[in-house]
N, C-alpha and C positions, 0 to 999 in steps of 0.2 A: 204569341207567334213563335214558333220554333227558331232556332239559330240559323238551320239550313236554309230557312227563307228568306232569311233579311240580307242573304249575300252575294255578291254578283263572283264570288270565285272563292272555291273555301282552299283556307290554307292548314298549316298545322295549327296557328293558334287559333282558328276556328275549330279544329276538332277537340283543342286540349279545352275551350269552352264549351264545346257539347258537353263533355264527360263531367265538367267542374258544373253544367247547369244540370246535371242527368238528363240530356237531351241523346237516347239511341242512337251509334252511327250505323248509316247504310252504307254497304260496300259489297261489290259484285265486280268478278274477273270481265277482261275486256281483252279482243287479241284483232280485231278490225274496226276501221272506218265506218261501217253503218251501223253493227250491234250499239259501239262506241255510242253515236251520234242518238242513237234509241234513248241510251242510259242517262246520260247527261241531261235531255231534256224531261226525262222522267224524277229529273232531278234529285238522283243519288249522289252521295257526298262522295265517296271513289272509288276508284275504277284502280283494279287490279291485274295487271298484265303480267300473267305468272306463269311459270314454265309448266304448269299443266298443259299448254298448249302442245308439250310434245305429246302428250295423251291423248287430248279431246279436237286437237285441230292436224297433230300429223303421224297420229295412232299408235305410239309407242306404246311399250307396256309399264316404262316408268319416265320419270323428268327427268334422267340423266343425262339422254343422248341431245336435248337442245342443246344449241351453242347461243353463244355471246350475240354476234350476227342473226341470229334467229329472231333471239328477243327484239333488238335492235328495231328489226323489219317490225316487229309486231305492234311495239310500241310506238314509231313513228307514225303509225296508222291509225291507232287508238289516238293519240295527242293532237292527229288534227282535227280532230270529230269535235275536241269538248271546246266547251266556255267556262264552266263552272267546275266541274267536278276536279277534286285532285286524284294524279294519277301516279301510281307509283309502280315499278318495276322490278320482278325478281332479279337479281343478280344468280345467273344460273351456276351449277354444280362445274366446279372444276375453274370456276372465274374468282375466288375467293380465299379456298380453303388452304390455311397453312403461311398464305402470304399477303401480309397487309400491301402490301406496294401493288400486287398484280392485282387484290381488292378493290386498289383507288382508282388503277388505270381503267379496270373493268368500268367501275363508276362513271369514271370522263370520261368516257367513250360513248355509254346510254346518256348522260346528261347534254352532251353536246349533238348526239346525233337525234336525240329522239325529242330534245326539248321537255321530258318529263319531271316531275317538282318529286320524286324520291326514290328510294333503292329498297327491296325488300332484303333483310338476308337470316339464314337460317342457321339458330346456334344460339350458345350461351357464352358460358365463363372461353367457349375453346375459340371464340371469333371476335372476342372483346379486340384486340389489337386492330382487327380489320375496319371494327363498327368507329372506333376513336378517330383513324386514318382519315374515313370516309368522309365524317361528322367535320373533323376540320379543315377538310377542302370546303366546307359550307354545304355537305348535301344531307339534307332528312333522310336518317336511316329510322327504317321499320324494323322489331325482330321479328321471330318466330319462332315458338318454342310449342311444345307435347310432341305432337308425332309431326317429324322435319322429314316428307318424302325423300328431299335427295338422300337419306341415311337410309331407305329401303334397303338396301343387302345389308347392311349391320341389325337391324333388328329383325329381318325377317318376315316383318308381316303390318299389317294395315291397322290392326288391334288397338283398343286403348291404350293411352298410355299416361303414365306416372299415377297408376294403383297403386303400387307397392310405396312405404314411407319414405326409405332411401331416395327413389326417384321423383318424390312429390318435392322433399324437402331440397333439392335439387334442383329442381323446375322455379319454385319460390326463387332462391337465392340465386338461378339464373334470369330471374325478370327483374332482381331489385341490378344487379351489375349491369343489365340491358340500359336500365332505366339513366342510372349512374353514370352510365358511358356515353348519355345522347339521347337514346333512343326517343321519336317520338311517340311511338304507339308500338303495339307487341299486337303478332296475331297469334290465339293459343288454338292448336287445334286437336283435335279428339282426345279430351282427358274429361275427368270427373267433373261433373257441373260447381259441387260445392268447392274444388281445388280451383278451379278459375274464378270462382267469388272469392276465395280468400287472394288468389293474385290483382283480382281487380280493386281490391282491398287496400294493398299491402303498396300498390304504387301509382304514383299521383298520372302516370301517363295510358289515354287512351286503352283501353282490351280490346281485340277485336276475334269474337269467338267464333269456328269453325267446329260445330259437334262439341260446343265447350258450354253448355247450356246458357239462360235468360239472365242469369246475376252479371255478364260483360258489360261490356260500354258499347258495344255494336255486335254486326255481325256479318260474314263473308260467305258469299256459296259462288260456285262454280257455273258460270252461266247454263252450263247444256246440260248441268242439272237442275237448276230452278226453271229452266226453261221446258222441260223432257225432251230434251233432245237425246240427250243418252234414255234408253228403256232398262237398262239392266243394273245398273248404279242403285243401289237401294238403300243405304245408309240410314239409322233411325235417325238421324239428324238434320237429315232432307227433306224439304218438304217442297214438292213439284208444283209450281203455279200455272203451267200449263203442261199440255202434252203433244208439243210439238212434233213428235215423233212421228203421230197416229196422224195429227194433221198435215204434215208433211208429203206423208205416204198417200195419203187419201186423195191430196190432190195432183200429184204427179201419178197414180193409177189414172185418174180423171183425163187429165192432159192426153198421156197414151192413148188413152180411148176417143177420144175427142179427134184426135191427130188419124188413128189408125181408121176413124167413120168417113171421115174427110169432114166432119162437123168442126176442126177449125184450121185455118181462119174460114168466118162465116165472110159473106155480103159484107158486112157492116166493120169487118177488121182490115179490108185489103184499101189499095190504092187503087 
């Protein structure tokens, strides 16, 4: 019987014994109340409340413009849905960078209002101060290393990343100082399949791969992409389990027409 099922609430040391039994983690973003409540009793091990939502829930072109208060809201609403799953939360762009103190406060602020069991944050050797900080208030910090969206204006672009050796070997020796520092688990996203086998390798804690291929310890997608709720998102690394989009559409065409025939409410819908 797998790990995920023998537990009434996974924690970190239920994920760090998935990895140590090679037991897959599942992990899928969460930003309300009823997706939330979906996820958890579909029995996913966590639930990701991550500042994609400035993209996929309040249309921005990048994660930067969420605030602190954003997440906040988001996360308190996913945390009342679950039983089971653990939930962890981005610490957004501009709540972190540069300053371990305004890292920790960002932290007690999500952990106190949102009741959430962790902190995501993005970085290596240049966030170590903040992930130490964090870690010894007593919160599970997650990293995140390859391609770190809030760093969109320094790189320029969405592309793989750490091809090139310099920034492979880079990427290594920012997961073992992740590791070193605390971290519980690392989410790697869009880099070379065999570079996140050798990081899954090289450290005894959790991978959680995003476009980072099958050798990780788990794996992350974005809900309104495995869901299709976005149609235009087409990453080779996605793969769509529904196509919510078309279903969506198809039935709210429906409803209009239904509405505009006077065909609803029928007889059988009124008081």
């Amino acid at each position: 019987m797998s790990t995920h099922k023998e537990v009434k609430r996974i924690t970190t040391h239920i994920l760090q014994r998935m990895k140590d039994e090679g037991e897959k983690i599942s992990m899928i973003t969460a930003y309300d109340f009823s997706m939330a409540r979906i996820f958890d009793d579909s029995g996913m091990d966590v639930l990701l409340v991550g500042d994609s939502a400035a993209n996929v829930m309040a249309g921005y072109e990048t994660t930067l413009p969420i605030t602190l208060d954003h997440m906040i809201y988001h996360a308190a609403s996913v945390v009342r849905a679950i039983k089971r799953a653990f939930v962890v939360v981005d610490l957004p762009f501009g709540t972190y960078q540069g300053n371990s103190k305004e890292a920790l406060m960002s932290t007690v602020r999500i952990m106190k209002e949102t009741s959430a069991h962790g902190v995501k944050i993005e970085g290596g050797e240049e966030i170590l101060e903040s992930v130490k900080r964090i870690i010894s208030a007593g919160v599970p910090v997650m990293g995140h290393l390859g391609l770190t969206p809030q760093s969109i204006n320094k790189f320029g672009t969405y592309s793989v990343r750490a091809t090139e050796e310099v920034e492979a070997e880079k990427l290594v020796r920012d997961a073992k100082l992740l590791e070193e520092a605390g971290c519980f688990a690392i989410v790697l996203e869009k880099i070379p399949a065999l570079l996140a086998k050798k990081v899954a390798e090289s450290v005894r804690i959790p991978i959680i791969g995003i476009g980072a291929g099958k050798y990780v310890d788990g794996q992350v997608l974005v809900m309104h992409d495995m869901l299709g709720i976005n149609k235009d998102f087409k990453p080779r690394f996605l793969r769509r389990y529904l196509n919510l989009y078309e279903e969506i559409l198809k039935a709210s065409k429906q409803y209009i027409s239904d509405v505009k025939a006077k065909d609803f409410p029928n007889d059988n819908e009124q008081y």
